[in-house]
ZAVEX-234581 format. One line per field, with one value per residue (C-alpha): residue in three letters; residue number from 1; x negated, y negated, z negated. Coordinates in nm, 2 decimals. Layout:
# residues N
r	(ALA,...)
k	(NUM,...)
c1	(X,...)
c2	(Y,...)
c3	(Z,...)
//
This chain:
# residues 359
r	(UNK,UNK,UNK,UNK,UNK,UNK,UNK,UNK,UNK,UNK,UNK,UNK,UNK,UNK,UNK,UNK,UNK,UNK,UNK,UNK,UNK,UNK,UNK,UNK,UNK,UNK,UNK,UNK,UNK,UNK,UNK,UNK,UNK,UNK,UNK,UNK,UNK,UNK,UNK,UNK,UNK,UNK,UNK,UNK,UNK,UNK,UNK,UNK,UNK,UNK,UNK,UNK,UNK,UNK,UNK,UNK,UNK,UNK,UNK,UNK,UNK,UNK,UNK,UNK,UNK,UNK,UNK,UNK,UNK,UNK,UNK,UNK,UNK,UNK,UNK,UNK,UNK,UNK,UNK,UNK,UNK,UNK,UNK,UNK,UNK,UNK,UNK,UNK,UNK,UNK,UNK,UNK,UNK,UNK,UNK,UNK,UNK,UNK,UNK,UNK,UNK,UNK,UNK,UNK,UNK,UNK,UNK,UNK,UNK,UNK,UNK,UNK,UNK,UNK,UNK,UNK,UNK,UNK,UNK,UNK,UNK,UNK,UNK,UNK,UNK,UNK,UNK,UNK,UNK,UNK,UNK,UNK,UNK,UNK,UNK,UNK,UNK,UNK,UNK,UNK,UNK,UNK,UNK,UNK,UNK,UNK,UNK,UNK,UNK,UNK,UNK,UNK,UNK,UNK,UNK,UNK,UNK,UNK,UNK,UNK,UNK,UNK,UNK,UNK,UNK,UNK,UNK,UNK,UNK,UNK,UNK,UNK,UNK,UNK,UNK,UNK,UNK,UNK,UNK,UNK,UNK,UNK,UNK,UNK,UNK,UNK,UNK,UNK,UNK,UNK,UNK,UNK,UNK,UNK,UNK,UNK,UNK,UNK,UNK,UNK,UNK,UNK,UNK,UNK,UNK,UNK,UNK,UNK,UNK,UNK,UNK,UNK,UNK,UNK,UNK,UNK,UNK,UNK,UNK,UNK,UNK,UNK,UNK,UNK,UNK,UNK,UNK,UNK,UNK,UNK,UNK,UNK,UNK,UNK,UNK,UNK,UNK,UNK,UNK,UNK,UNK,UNK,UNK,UNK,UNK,UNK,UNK,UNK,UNK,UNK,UNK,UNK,UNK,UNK,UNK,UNK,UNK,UNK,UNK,UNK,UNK,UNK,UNK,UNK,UNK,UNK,UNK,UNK,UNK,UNK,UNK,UNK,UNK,UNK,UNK,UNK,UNK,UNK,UNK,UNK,UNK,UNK,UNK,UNK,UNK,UNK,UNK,UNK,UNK,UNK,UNK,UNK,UNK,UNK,UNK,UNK,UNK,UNK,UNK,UNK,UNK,UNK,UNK,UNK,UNK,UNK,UNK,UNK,UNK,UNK,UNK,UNK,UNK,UNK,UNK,UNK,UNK,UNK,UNK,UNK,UNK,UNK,UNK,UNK,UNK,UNK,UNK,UNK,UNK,UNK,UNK,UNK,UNK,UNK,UNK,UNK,UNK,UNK,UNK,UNK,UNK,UNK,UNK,UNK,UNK,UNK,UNK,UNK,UNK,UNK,UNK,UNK,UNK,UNK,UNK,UNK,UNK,UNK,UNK)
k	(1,2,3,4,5,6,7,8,9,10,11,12,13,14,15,16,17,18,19,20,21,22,23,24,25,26,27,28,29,30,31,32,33,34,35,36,37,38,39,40,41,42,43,44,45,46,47,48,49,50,51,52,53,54,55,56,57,58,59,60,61,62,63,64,65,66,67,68,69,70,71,72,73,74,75,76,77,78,79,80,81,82,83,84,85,86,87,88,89,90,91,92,93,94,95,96,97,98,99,100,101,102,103,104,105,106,107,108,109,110,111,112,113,114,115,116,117,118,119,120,121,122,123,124,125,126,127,128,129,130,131,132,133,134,135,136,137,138,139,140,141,142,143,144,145,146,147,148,149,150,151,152,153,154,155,156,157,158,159,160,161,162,163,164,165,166,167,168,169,170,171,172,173,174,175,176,177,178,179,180,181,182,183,184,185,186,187,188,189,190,191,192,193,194,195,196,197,198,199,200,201,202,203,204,205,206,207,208,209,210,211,212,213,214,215,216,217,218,219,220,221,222,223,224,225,226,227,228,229,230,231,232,233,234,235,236,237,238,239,240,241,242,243,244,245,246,247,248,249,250,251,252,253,254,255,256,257,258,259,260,261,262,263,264,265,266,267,268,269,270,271,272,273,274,275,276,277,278,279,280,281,282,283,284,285,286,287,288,289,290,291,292,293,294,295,296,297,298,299,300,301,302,303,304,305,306,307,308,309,310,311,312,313,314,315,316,317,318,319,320,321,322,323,324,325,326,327,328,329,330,331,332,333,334,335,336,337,338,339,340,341,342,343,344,345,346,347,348,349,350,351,352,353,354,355,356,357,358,359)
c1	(0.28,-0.09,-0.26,-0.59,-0.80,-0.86,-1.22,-1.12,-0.78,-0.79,-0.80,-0.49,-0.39,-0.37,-0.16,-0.29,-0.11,-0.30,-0.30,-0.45,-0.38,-0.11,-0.42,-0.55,-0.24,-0.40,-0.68,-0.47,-0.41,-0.81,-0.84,-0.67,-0.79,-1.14,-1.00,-0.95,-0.59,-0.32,-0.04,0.04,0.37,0.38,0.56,0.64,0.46,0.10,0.13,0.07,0.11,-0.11,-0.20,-0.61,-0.79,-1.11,-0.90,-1.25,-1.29,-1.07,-1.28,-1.63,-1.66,-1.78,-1.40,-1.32,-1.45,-1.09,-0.89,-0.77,-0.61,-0.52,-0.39,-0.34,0.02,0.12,0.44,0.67,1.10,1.18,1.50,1.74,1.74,1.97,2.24,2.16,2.33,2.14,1.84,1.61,1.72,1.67,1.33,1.23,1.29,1.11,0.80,0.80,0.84,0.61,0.30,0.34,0.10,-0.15,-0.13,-0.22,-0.35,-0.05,0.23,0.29,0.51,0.55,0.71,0.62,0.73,0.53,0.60,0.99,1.20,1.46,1.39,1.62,1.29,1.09,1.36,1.39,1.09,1.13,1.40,1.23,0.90,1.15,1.33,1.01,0.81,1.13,1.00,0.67,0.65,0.33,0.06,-0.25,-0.23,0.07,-0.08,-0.26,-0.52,-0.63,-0.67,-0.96,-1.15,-1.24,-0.92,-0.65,-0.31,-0.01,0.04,0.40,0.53,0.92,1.10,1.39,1.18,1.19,0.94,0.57,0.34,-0.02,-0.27,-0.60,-0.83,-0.84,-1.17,-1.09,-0.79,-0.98,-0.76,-0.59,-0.25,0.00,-0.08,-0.38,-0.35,-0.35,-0.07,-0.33,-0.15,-0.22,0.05,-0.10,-0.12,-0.55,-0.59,-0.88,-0.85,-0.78,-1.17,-1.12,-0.76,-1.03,-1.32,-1.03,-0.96,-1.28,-1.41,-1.09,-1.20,-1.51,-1.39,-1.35,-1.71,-1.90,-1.78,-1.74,-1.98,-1.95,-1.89,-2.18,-2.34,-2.54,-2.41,-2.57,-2.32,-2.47,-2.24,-1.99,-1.82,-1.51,-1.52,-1.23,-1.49,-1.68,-1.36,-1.26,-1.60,-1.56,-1.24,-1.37,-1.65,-1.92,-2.20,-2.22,-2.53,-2.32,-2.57,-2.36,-2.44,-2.15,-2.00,-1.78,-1.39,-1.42,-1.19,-1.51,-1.71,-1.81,-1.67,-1.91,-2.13,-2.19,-2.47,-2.45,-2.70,-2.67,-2.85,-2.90,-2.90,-3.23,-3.42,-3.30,-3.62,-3.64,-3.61,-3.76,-3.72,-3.44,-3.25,-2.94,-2.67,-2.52,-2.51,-2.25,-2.22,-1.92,-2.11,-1.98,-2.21,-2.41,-2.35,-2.79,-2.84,-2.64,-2.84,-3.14,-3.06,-2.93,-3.25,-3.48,-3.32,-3.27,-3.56,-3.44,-3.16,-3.21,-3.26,-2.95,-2.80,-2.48,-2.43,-2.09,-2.14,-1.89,-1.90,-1.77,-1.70,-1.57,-1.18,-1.14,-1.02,-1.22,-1.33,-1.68,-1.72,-1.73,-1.87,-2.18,-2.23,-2.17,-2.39,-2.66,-2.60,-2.65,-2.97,-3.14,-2.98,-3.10,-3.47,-3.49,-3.43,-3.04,-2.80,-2.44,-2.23,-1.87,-1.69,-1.35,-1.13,-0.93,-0.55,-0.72,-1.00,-0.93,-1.16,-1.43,-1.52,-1.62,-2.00,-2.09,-2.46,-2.64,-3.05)
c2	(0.16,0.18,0.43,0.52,0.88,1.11,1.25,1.59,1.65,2.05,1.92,1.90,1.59,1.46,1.20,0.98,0.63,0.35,0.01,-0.25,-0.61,-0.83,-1.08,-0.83,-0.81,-1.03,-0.73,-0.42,-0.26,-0.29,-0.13,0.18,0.25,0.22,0.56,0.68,0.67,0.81,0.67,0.43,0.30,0.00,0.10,-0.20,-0.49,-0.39,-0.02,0.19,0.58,0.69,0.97,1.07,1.40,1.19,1.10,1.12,0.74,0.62,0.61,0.73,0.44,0.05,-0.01,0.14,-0.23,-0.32,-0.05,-0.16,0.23,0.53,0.87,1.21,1.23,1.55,1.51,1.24,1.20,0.92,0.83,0.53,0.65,0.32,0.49,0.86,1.04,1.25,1.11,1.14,1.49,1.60,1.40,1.61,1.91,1.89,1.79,2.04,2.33,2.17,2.01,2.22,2.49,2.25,2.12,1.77,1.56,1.30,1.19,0.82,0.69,0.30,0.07,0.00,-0.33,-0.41,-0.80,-0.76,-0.95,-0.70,-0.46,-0.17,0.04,-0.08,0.07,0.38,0.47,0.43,0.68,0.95,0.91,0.99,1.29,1.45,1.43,1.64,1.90,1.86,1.86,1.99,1.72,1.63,1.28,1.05,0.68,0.56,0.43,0.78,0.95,1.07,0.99,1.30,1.52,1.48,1.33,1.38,0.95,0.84,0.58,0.46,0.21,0.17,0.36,0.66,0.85,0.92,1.13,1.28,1.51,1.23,1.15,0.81,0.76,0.90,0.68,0.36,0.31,0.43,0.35,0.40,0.15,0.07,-0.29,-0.36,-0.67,-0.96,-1.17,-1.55,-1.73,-1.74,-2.06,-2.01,-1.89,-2.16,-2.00,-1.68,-1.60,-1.43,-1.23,-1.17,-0.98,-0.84,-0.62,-0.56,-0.42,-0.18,-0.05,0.00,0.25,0.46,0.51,0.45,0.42,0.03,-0.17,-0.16,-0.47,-0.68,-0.64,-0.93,-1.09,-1.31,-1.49,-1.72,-2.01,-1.95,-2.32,-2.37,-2.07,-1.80,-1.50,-1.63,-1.70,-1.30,-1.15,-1.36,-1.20,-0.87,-0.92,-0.95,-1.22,-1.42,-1.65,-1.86,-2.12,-2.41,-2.75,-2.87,-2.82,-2.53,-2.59,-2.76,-2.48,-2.26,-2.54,-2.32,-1.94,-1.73,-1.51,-1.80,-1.95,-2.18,-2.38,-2.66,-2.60,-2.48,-2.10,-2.12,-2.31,-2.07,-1.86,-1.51,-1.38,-1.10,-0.76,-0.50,-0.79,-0.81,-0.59,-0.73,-0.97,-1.19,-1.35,-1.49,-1.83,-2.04,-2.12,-1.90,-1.52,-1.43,-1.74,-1.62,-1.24,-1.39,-1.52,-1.19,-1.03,-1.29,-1.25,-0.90,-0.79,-0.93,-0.61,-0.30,0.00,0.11,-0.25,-0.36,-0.61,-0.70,-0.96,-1.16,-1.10,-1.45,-1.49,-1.67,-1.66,-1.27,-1.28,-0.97,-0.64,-0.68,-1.03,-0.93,-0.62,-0.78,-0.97,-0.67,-0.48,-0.83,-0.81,-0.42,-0.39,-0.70,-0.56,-0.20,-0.33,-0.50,-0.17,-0.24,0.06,0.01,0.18,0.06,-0.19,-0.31,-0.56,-0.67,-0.78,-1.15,-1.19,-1.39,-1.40,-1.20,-0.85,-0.73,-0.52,-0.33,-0.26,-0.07,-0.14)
c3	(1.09,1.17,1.35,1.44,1.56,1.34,1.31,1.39,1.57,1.39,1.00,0.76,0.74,0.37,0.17,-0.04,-0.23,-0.20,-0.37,-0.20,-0.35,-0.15,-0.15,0.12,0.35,0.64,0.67,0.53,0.90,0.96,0.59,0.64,0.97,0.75,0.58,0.90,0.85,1.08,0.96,0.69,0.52,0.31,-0.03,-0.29,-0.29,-0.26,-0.16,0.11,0.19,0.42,0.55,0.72,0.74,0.56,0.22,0.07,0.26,0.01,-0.28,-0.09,0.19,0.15,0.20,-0.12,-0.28,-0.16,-0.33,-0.69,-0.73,-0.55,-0.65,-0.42,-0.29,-0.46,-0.46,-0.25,-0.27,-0.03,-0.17,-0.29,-0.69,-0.75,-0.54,-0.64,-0.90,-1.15,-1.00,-1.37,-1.47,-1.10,-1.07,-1.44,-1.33,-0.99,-1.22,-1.45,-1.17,-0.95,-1.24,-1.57,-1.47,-1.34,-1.73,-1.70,-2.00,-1.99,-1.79,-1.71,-1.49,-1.34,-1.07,-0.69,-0.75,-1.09,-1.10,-0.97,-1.19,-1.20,-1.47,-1.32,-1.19,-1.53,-1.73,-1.50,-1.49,-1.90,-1.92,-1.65,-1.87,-2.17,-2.01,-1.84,-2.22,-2.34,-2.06,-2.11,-2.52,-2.60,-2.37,-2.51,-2.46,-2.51,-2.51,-2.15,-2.42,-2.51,-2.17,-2.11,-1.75,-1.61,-1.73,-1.50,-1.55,-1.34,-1.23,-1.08,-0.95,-0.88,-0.70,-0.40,-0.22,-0.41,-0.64,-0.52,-0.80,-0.78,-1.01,-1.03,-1.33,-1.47,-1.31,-0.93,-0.99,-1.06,-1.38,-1.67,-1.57,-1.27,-1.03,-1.22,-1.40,-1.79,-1.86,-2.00,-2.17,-2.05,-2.21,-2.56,-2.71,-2.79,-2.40,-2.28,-1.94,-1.63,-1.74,-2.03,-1.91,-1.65,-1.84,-2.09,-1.80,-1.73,-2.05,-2.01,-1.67,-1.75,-2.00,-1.67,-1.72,-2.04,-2.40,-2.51,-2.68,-3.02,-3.30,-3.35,-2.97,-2.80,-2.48,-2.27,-2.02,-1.74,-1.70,-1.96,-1.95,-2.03,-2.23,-2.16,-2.11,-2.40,-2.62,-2.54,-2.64,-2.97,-3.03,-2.99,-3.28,-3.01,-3.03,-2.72,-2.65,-2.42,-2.10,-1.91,-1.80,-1.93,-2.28,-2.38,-2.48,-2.82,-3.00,-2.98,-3.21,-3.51,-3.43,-3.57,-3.33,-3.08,-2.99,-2.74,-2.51,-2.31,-2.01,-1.65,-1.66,-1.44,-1.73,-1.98,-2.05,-2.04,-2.42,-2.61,-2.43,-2.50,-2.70,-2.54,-2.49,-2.21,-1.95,-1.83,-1.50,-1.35,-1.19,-0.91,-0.59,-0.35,-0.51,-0.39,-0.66,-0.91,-0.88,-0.90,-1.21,-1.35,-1.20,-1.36,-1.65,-1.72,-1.88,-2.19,-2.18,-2.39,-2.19,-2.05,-2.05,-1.90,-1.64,-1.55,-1.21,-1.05,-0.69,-0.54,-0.18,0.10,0.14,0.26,0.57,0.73,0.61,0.70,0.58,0.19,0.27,0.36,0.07,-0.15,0.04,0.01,-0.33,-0.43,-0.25,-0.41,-0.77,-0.70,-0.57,-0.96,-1.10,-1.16,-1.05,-0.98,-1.23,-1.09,-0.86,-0.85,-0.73,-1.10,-1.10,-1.26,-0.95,-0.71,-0.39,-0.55,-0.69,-1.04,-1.03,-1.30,-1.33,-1.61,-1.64)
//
């Protein structure tokens, strides 16, 4: 339980669910009491209910860099559904007396405990997804692919806990499914590394807020070696003009749309203007040297070019810490004429942040 003051002792208090990544727990009870929270209960792994008269901290405050996903708390049932009987058909018909007039887009439904072994709550949440579609027939949207971002969708969440829903957009969310995170798959045999489960997710959050690149774009990525982002853009029919010091993974040796360049990205001259697409920076060292580079470099986007940054930090073990690196790192981005589109903490970053810029 945290707790904190409230800015004004006479406003409703307000529930909202929270994720905030289990890499975060050491500064979790100094991140709530960022959103001004007086009261907050860890649910699952990474979860935590909390409820503050300033919900609009969540997502509107510095802080929010930290949150991977959060939804209103429209509707909460603390409960043990493993030991409750009837818990689907009762949990179905609460949601469709208490979200069919608010007619939301879609309805999808996940775990609190996402990476649990035991499959019970995976397979619950299944069958109450099943039954609440059979009271719900008639939705515009049935696959978390097709939402669209500024349309609400009723969001829930189960687990030993019980079953916690809210009305959010995709966008207001920070993702297109419960909780948040699209499963990368890591394990395939042609994976040359985390990098490329890493921009994967990416390029599906930032469907949050601008329609994807199509076939055939150019992409310049800034220290691309060994090649996982660069393997991932390849895959997607993208051309990739790929700088490193040291050579890329040699299973990339011929794939068509790569061009690749042996070099130090600061000796990589600037190229014809408004002929890329995007850029591509996920560099190790000092994060004001890798801007610099993206800054020096960016006249060679088209007008409204993308720029998806890797924020890399220090280990995270304060709020403001991070927070003054990001805020280093926008005002230097934004003096070059670069405007923050989106930021995120992924499921595949580590000690760093994901920046979206557009020129």
């Amino acid at each position: 339980m945290t707790t904190s003051s409230p800015d004004d002792s006479s406003a409703p208090l307000q529930s909202r669910l929270v994720r905030l990544p289990k890499l975060f727990d050491g500064i979790a009870e100094e991140l709530v009491a960022c959103f001004g929270a007086v009261s907050s209960t860890r649910l699952g792994r990474d979860y935590d209910l909390i409820r503050t008269v300033t919900p609009e901290r969540v997502a509107e405050s510095e802080a929010s860099l930290y949150v991977r996903w959060q939804i209103p708390m429209d509707h909460t049932w603390p409960c043990q559904p493993r030991k409750m009987e009837g818990f689907i058909e009762k949990a179905a018909q609460t949601l469709q007396r208490k979200f069919a007039d608010r007619k939301p887009q879609g309805i999808f439904i996940g775990t609190l405990h996402p990476t649990s072994p035991d499959r019970y709550f995976k397979t619950l949440a299944s069958n109450l997804r099943g039954r609440v579609l059979q009271l719900f027939p008639n939705l515009p949207v049935g696959a978390v692919e097709d939402q669209d971002p500024l349309i609400e969708t009723l969001f829930c969440l189960v687990g030993k806990e019980g079953l916690y829903c809210g009305m959010a957009t995709p966008r207001s969310a920070n993702g297109f499914y419960p909780g948040g995170s699209k499963y990368i798959d890591q394990d395939a045999p042609d994976t040359i590394s985390r990098a490329g489960a890493k921009i994967a997710e990416a390029l599906h959050y930032l469907r949050l807020h601008r329609p994807a690149l199509p076939e055939g774009a150019q992409w310049l990525e800034l220290g691309a070696c060994p090649g996982g982002m660069t393997s991932e853009l390849l895959a997607r029919r993208q051309r990739v003009t790929a700088i490193d010091r040291s050579p890329l993974d040699p299973r990339l040796n011929g794939r068509p749309g790569l061009k690749f360049v042996l070099a130090d990205v600061s000796d990589f001259p600037v190229g014809t203007r408004g002929h890329y697409d995007a850029l591509l920076c996920d560099m190790n060292g000092p994060p004001e040297d890798s801007i610099a580079q993206v800054i020096r470099l960016s006249p060679s986007l088209k007008k409204g070019g993308l720029v998806v940054f890797t924020l890399k930090v220090p280990r995270i073990e304060t709020v403001d810490g991070p927070l003054a690196w990001y805020s280093l790192i926008l005002r230097t981005a934004e003096k070059a004429g670069l405007r923050l589109l989106a930021k995120t903490h992924l499921t595949y970053n580590r000690h760093e942040f994901t920046l979206f810029f557009e020129t």
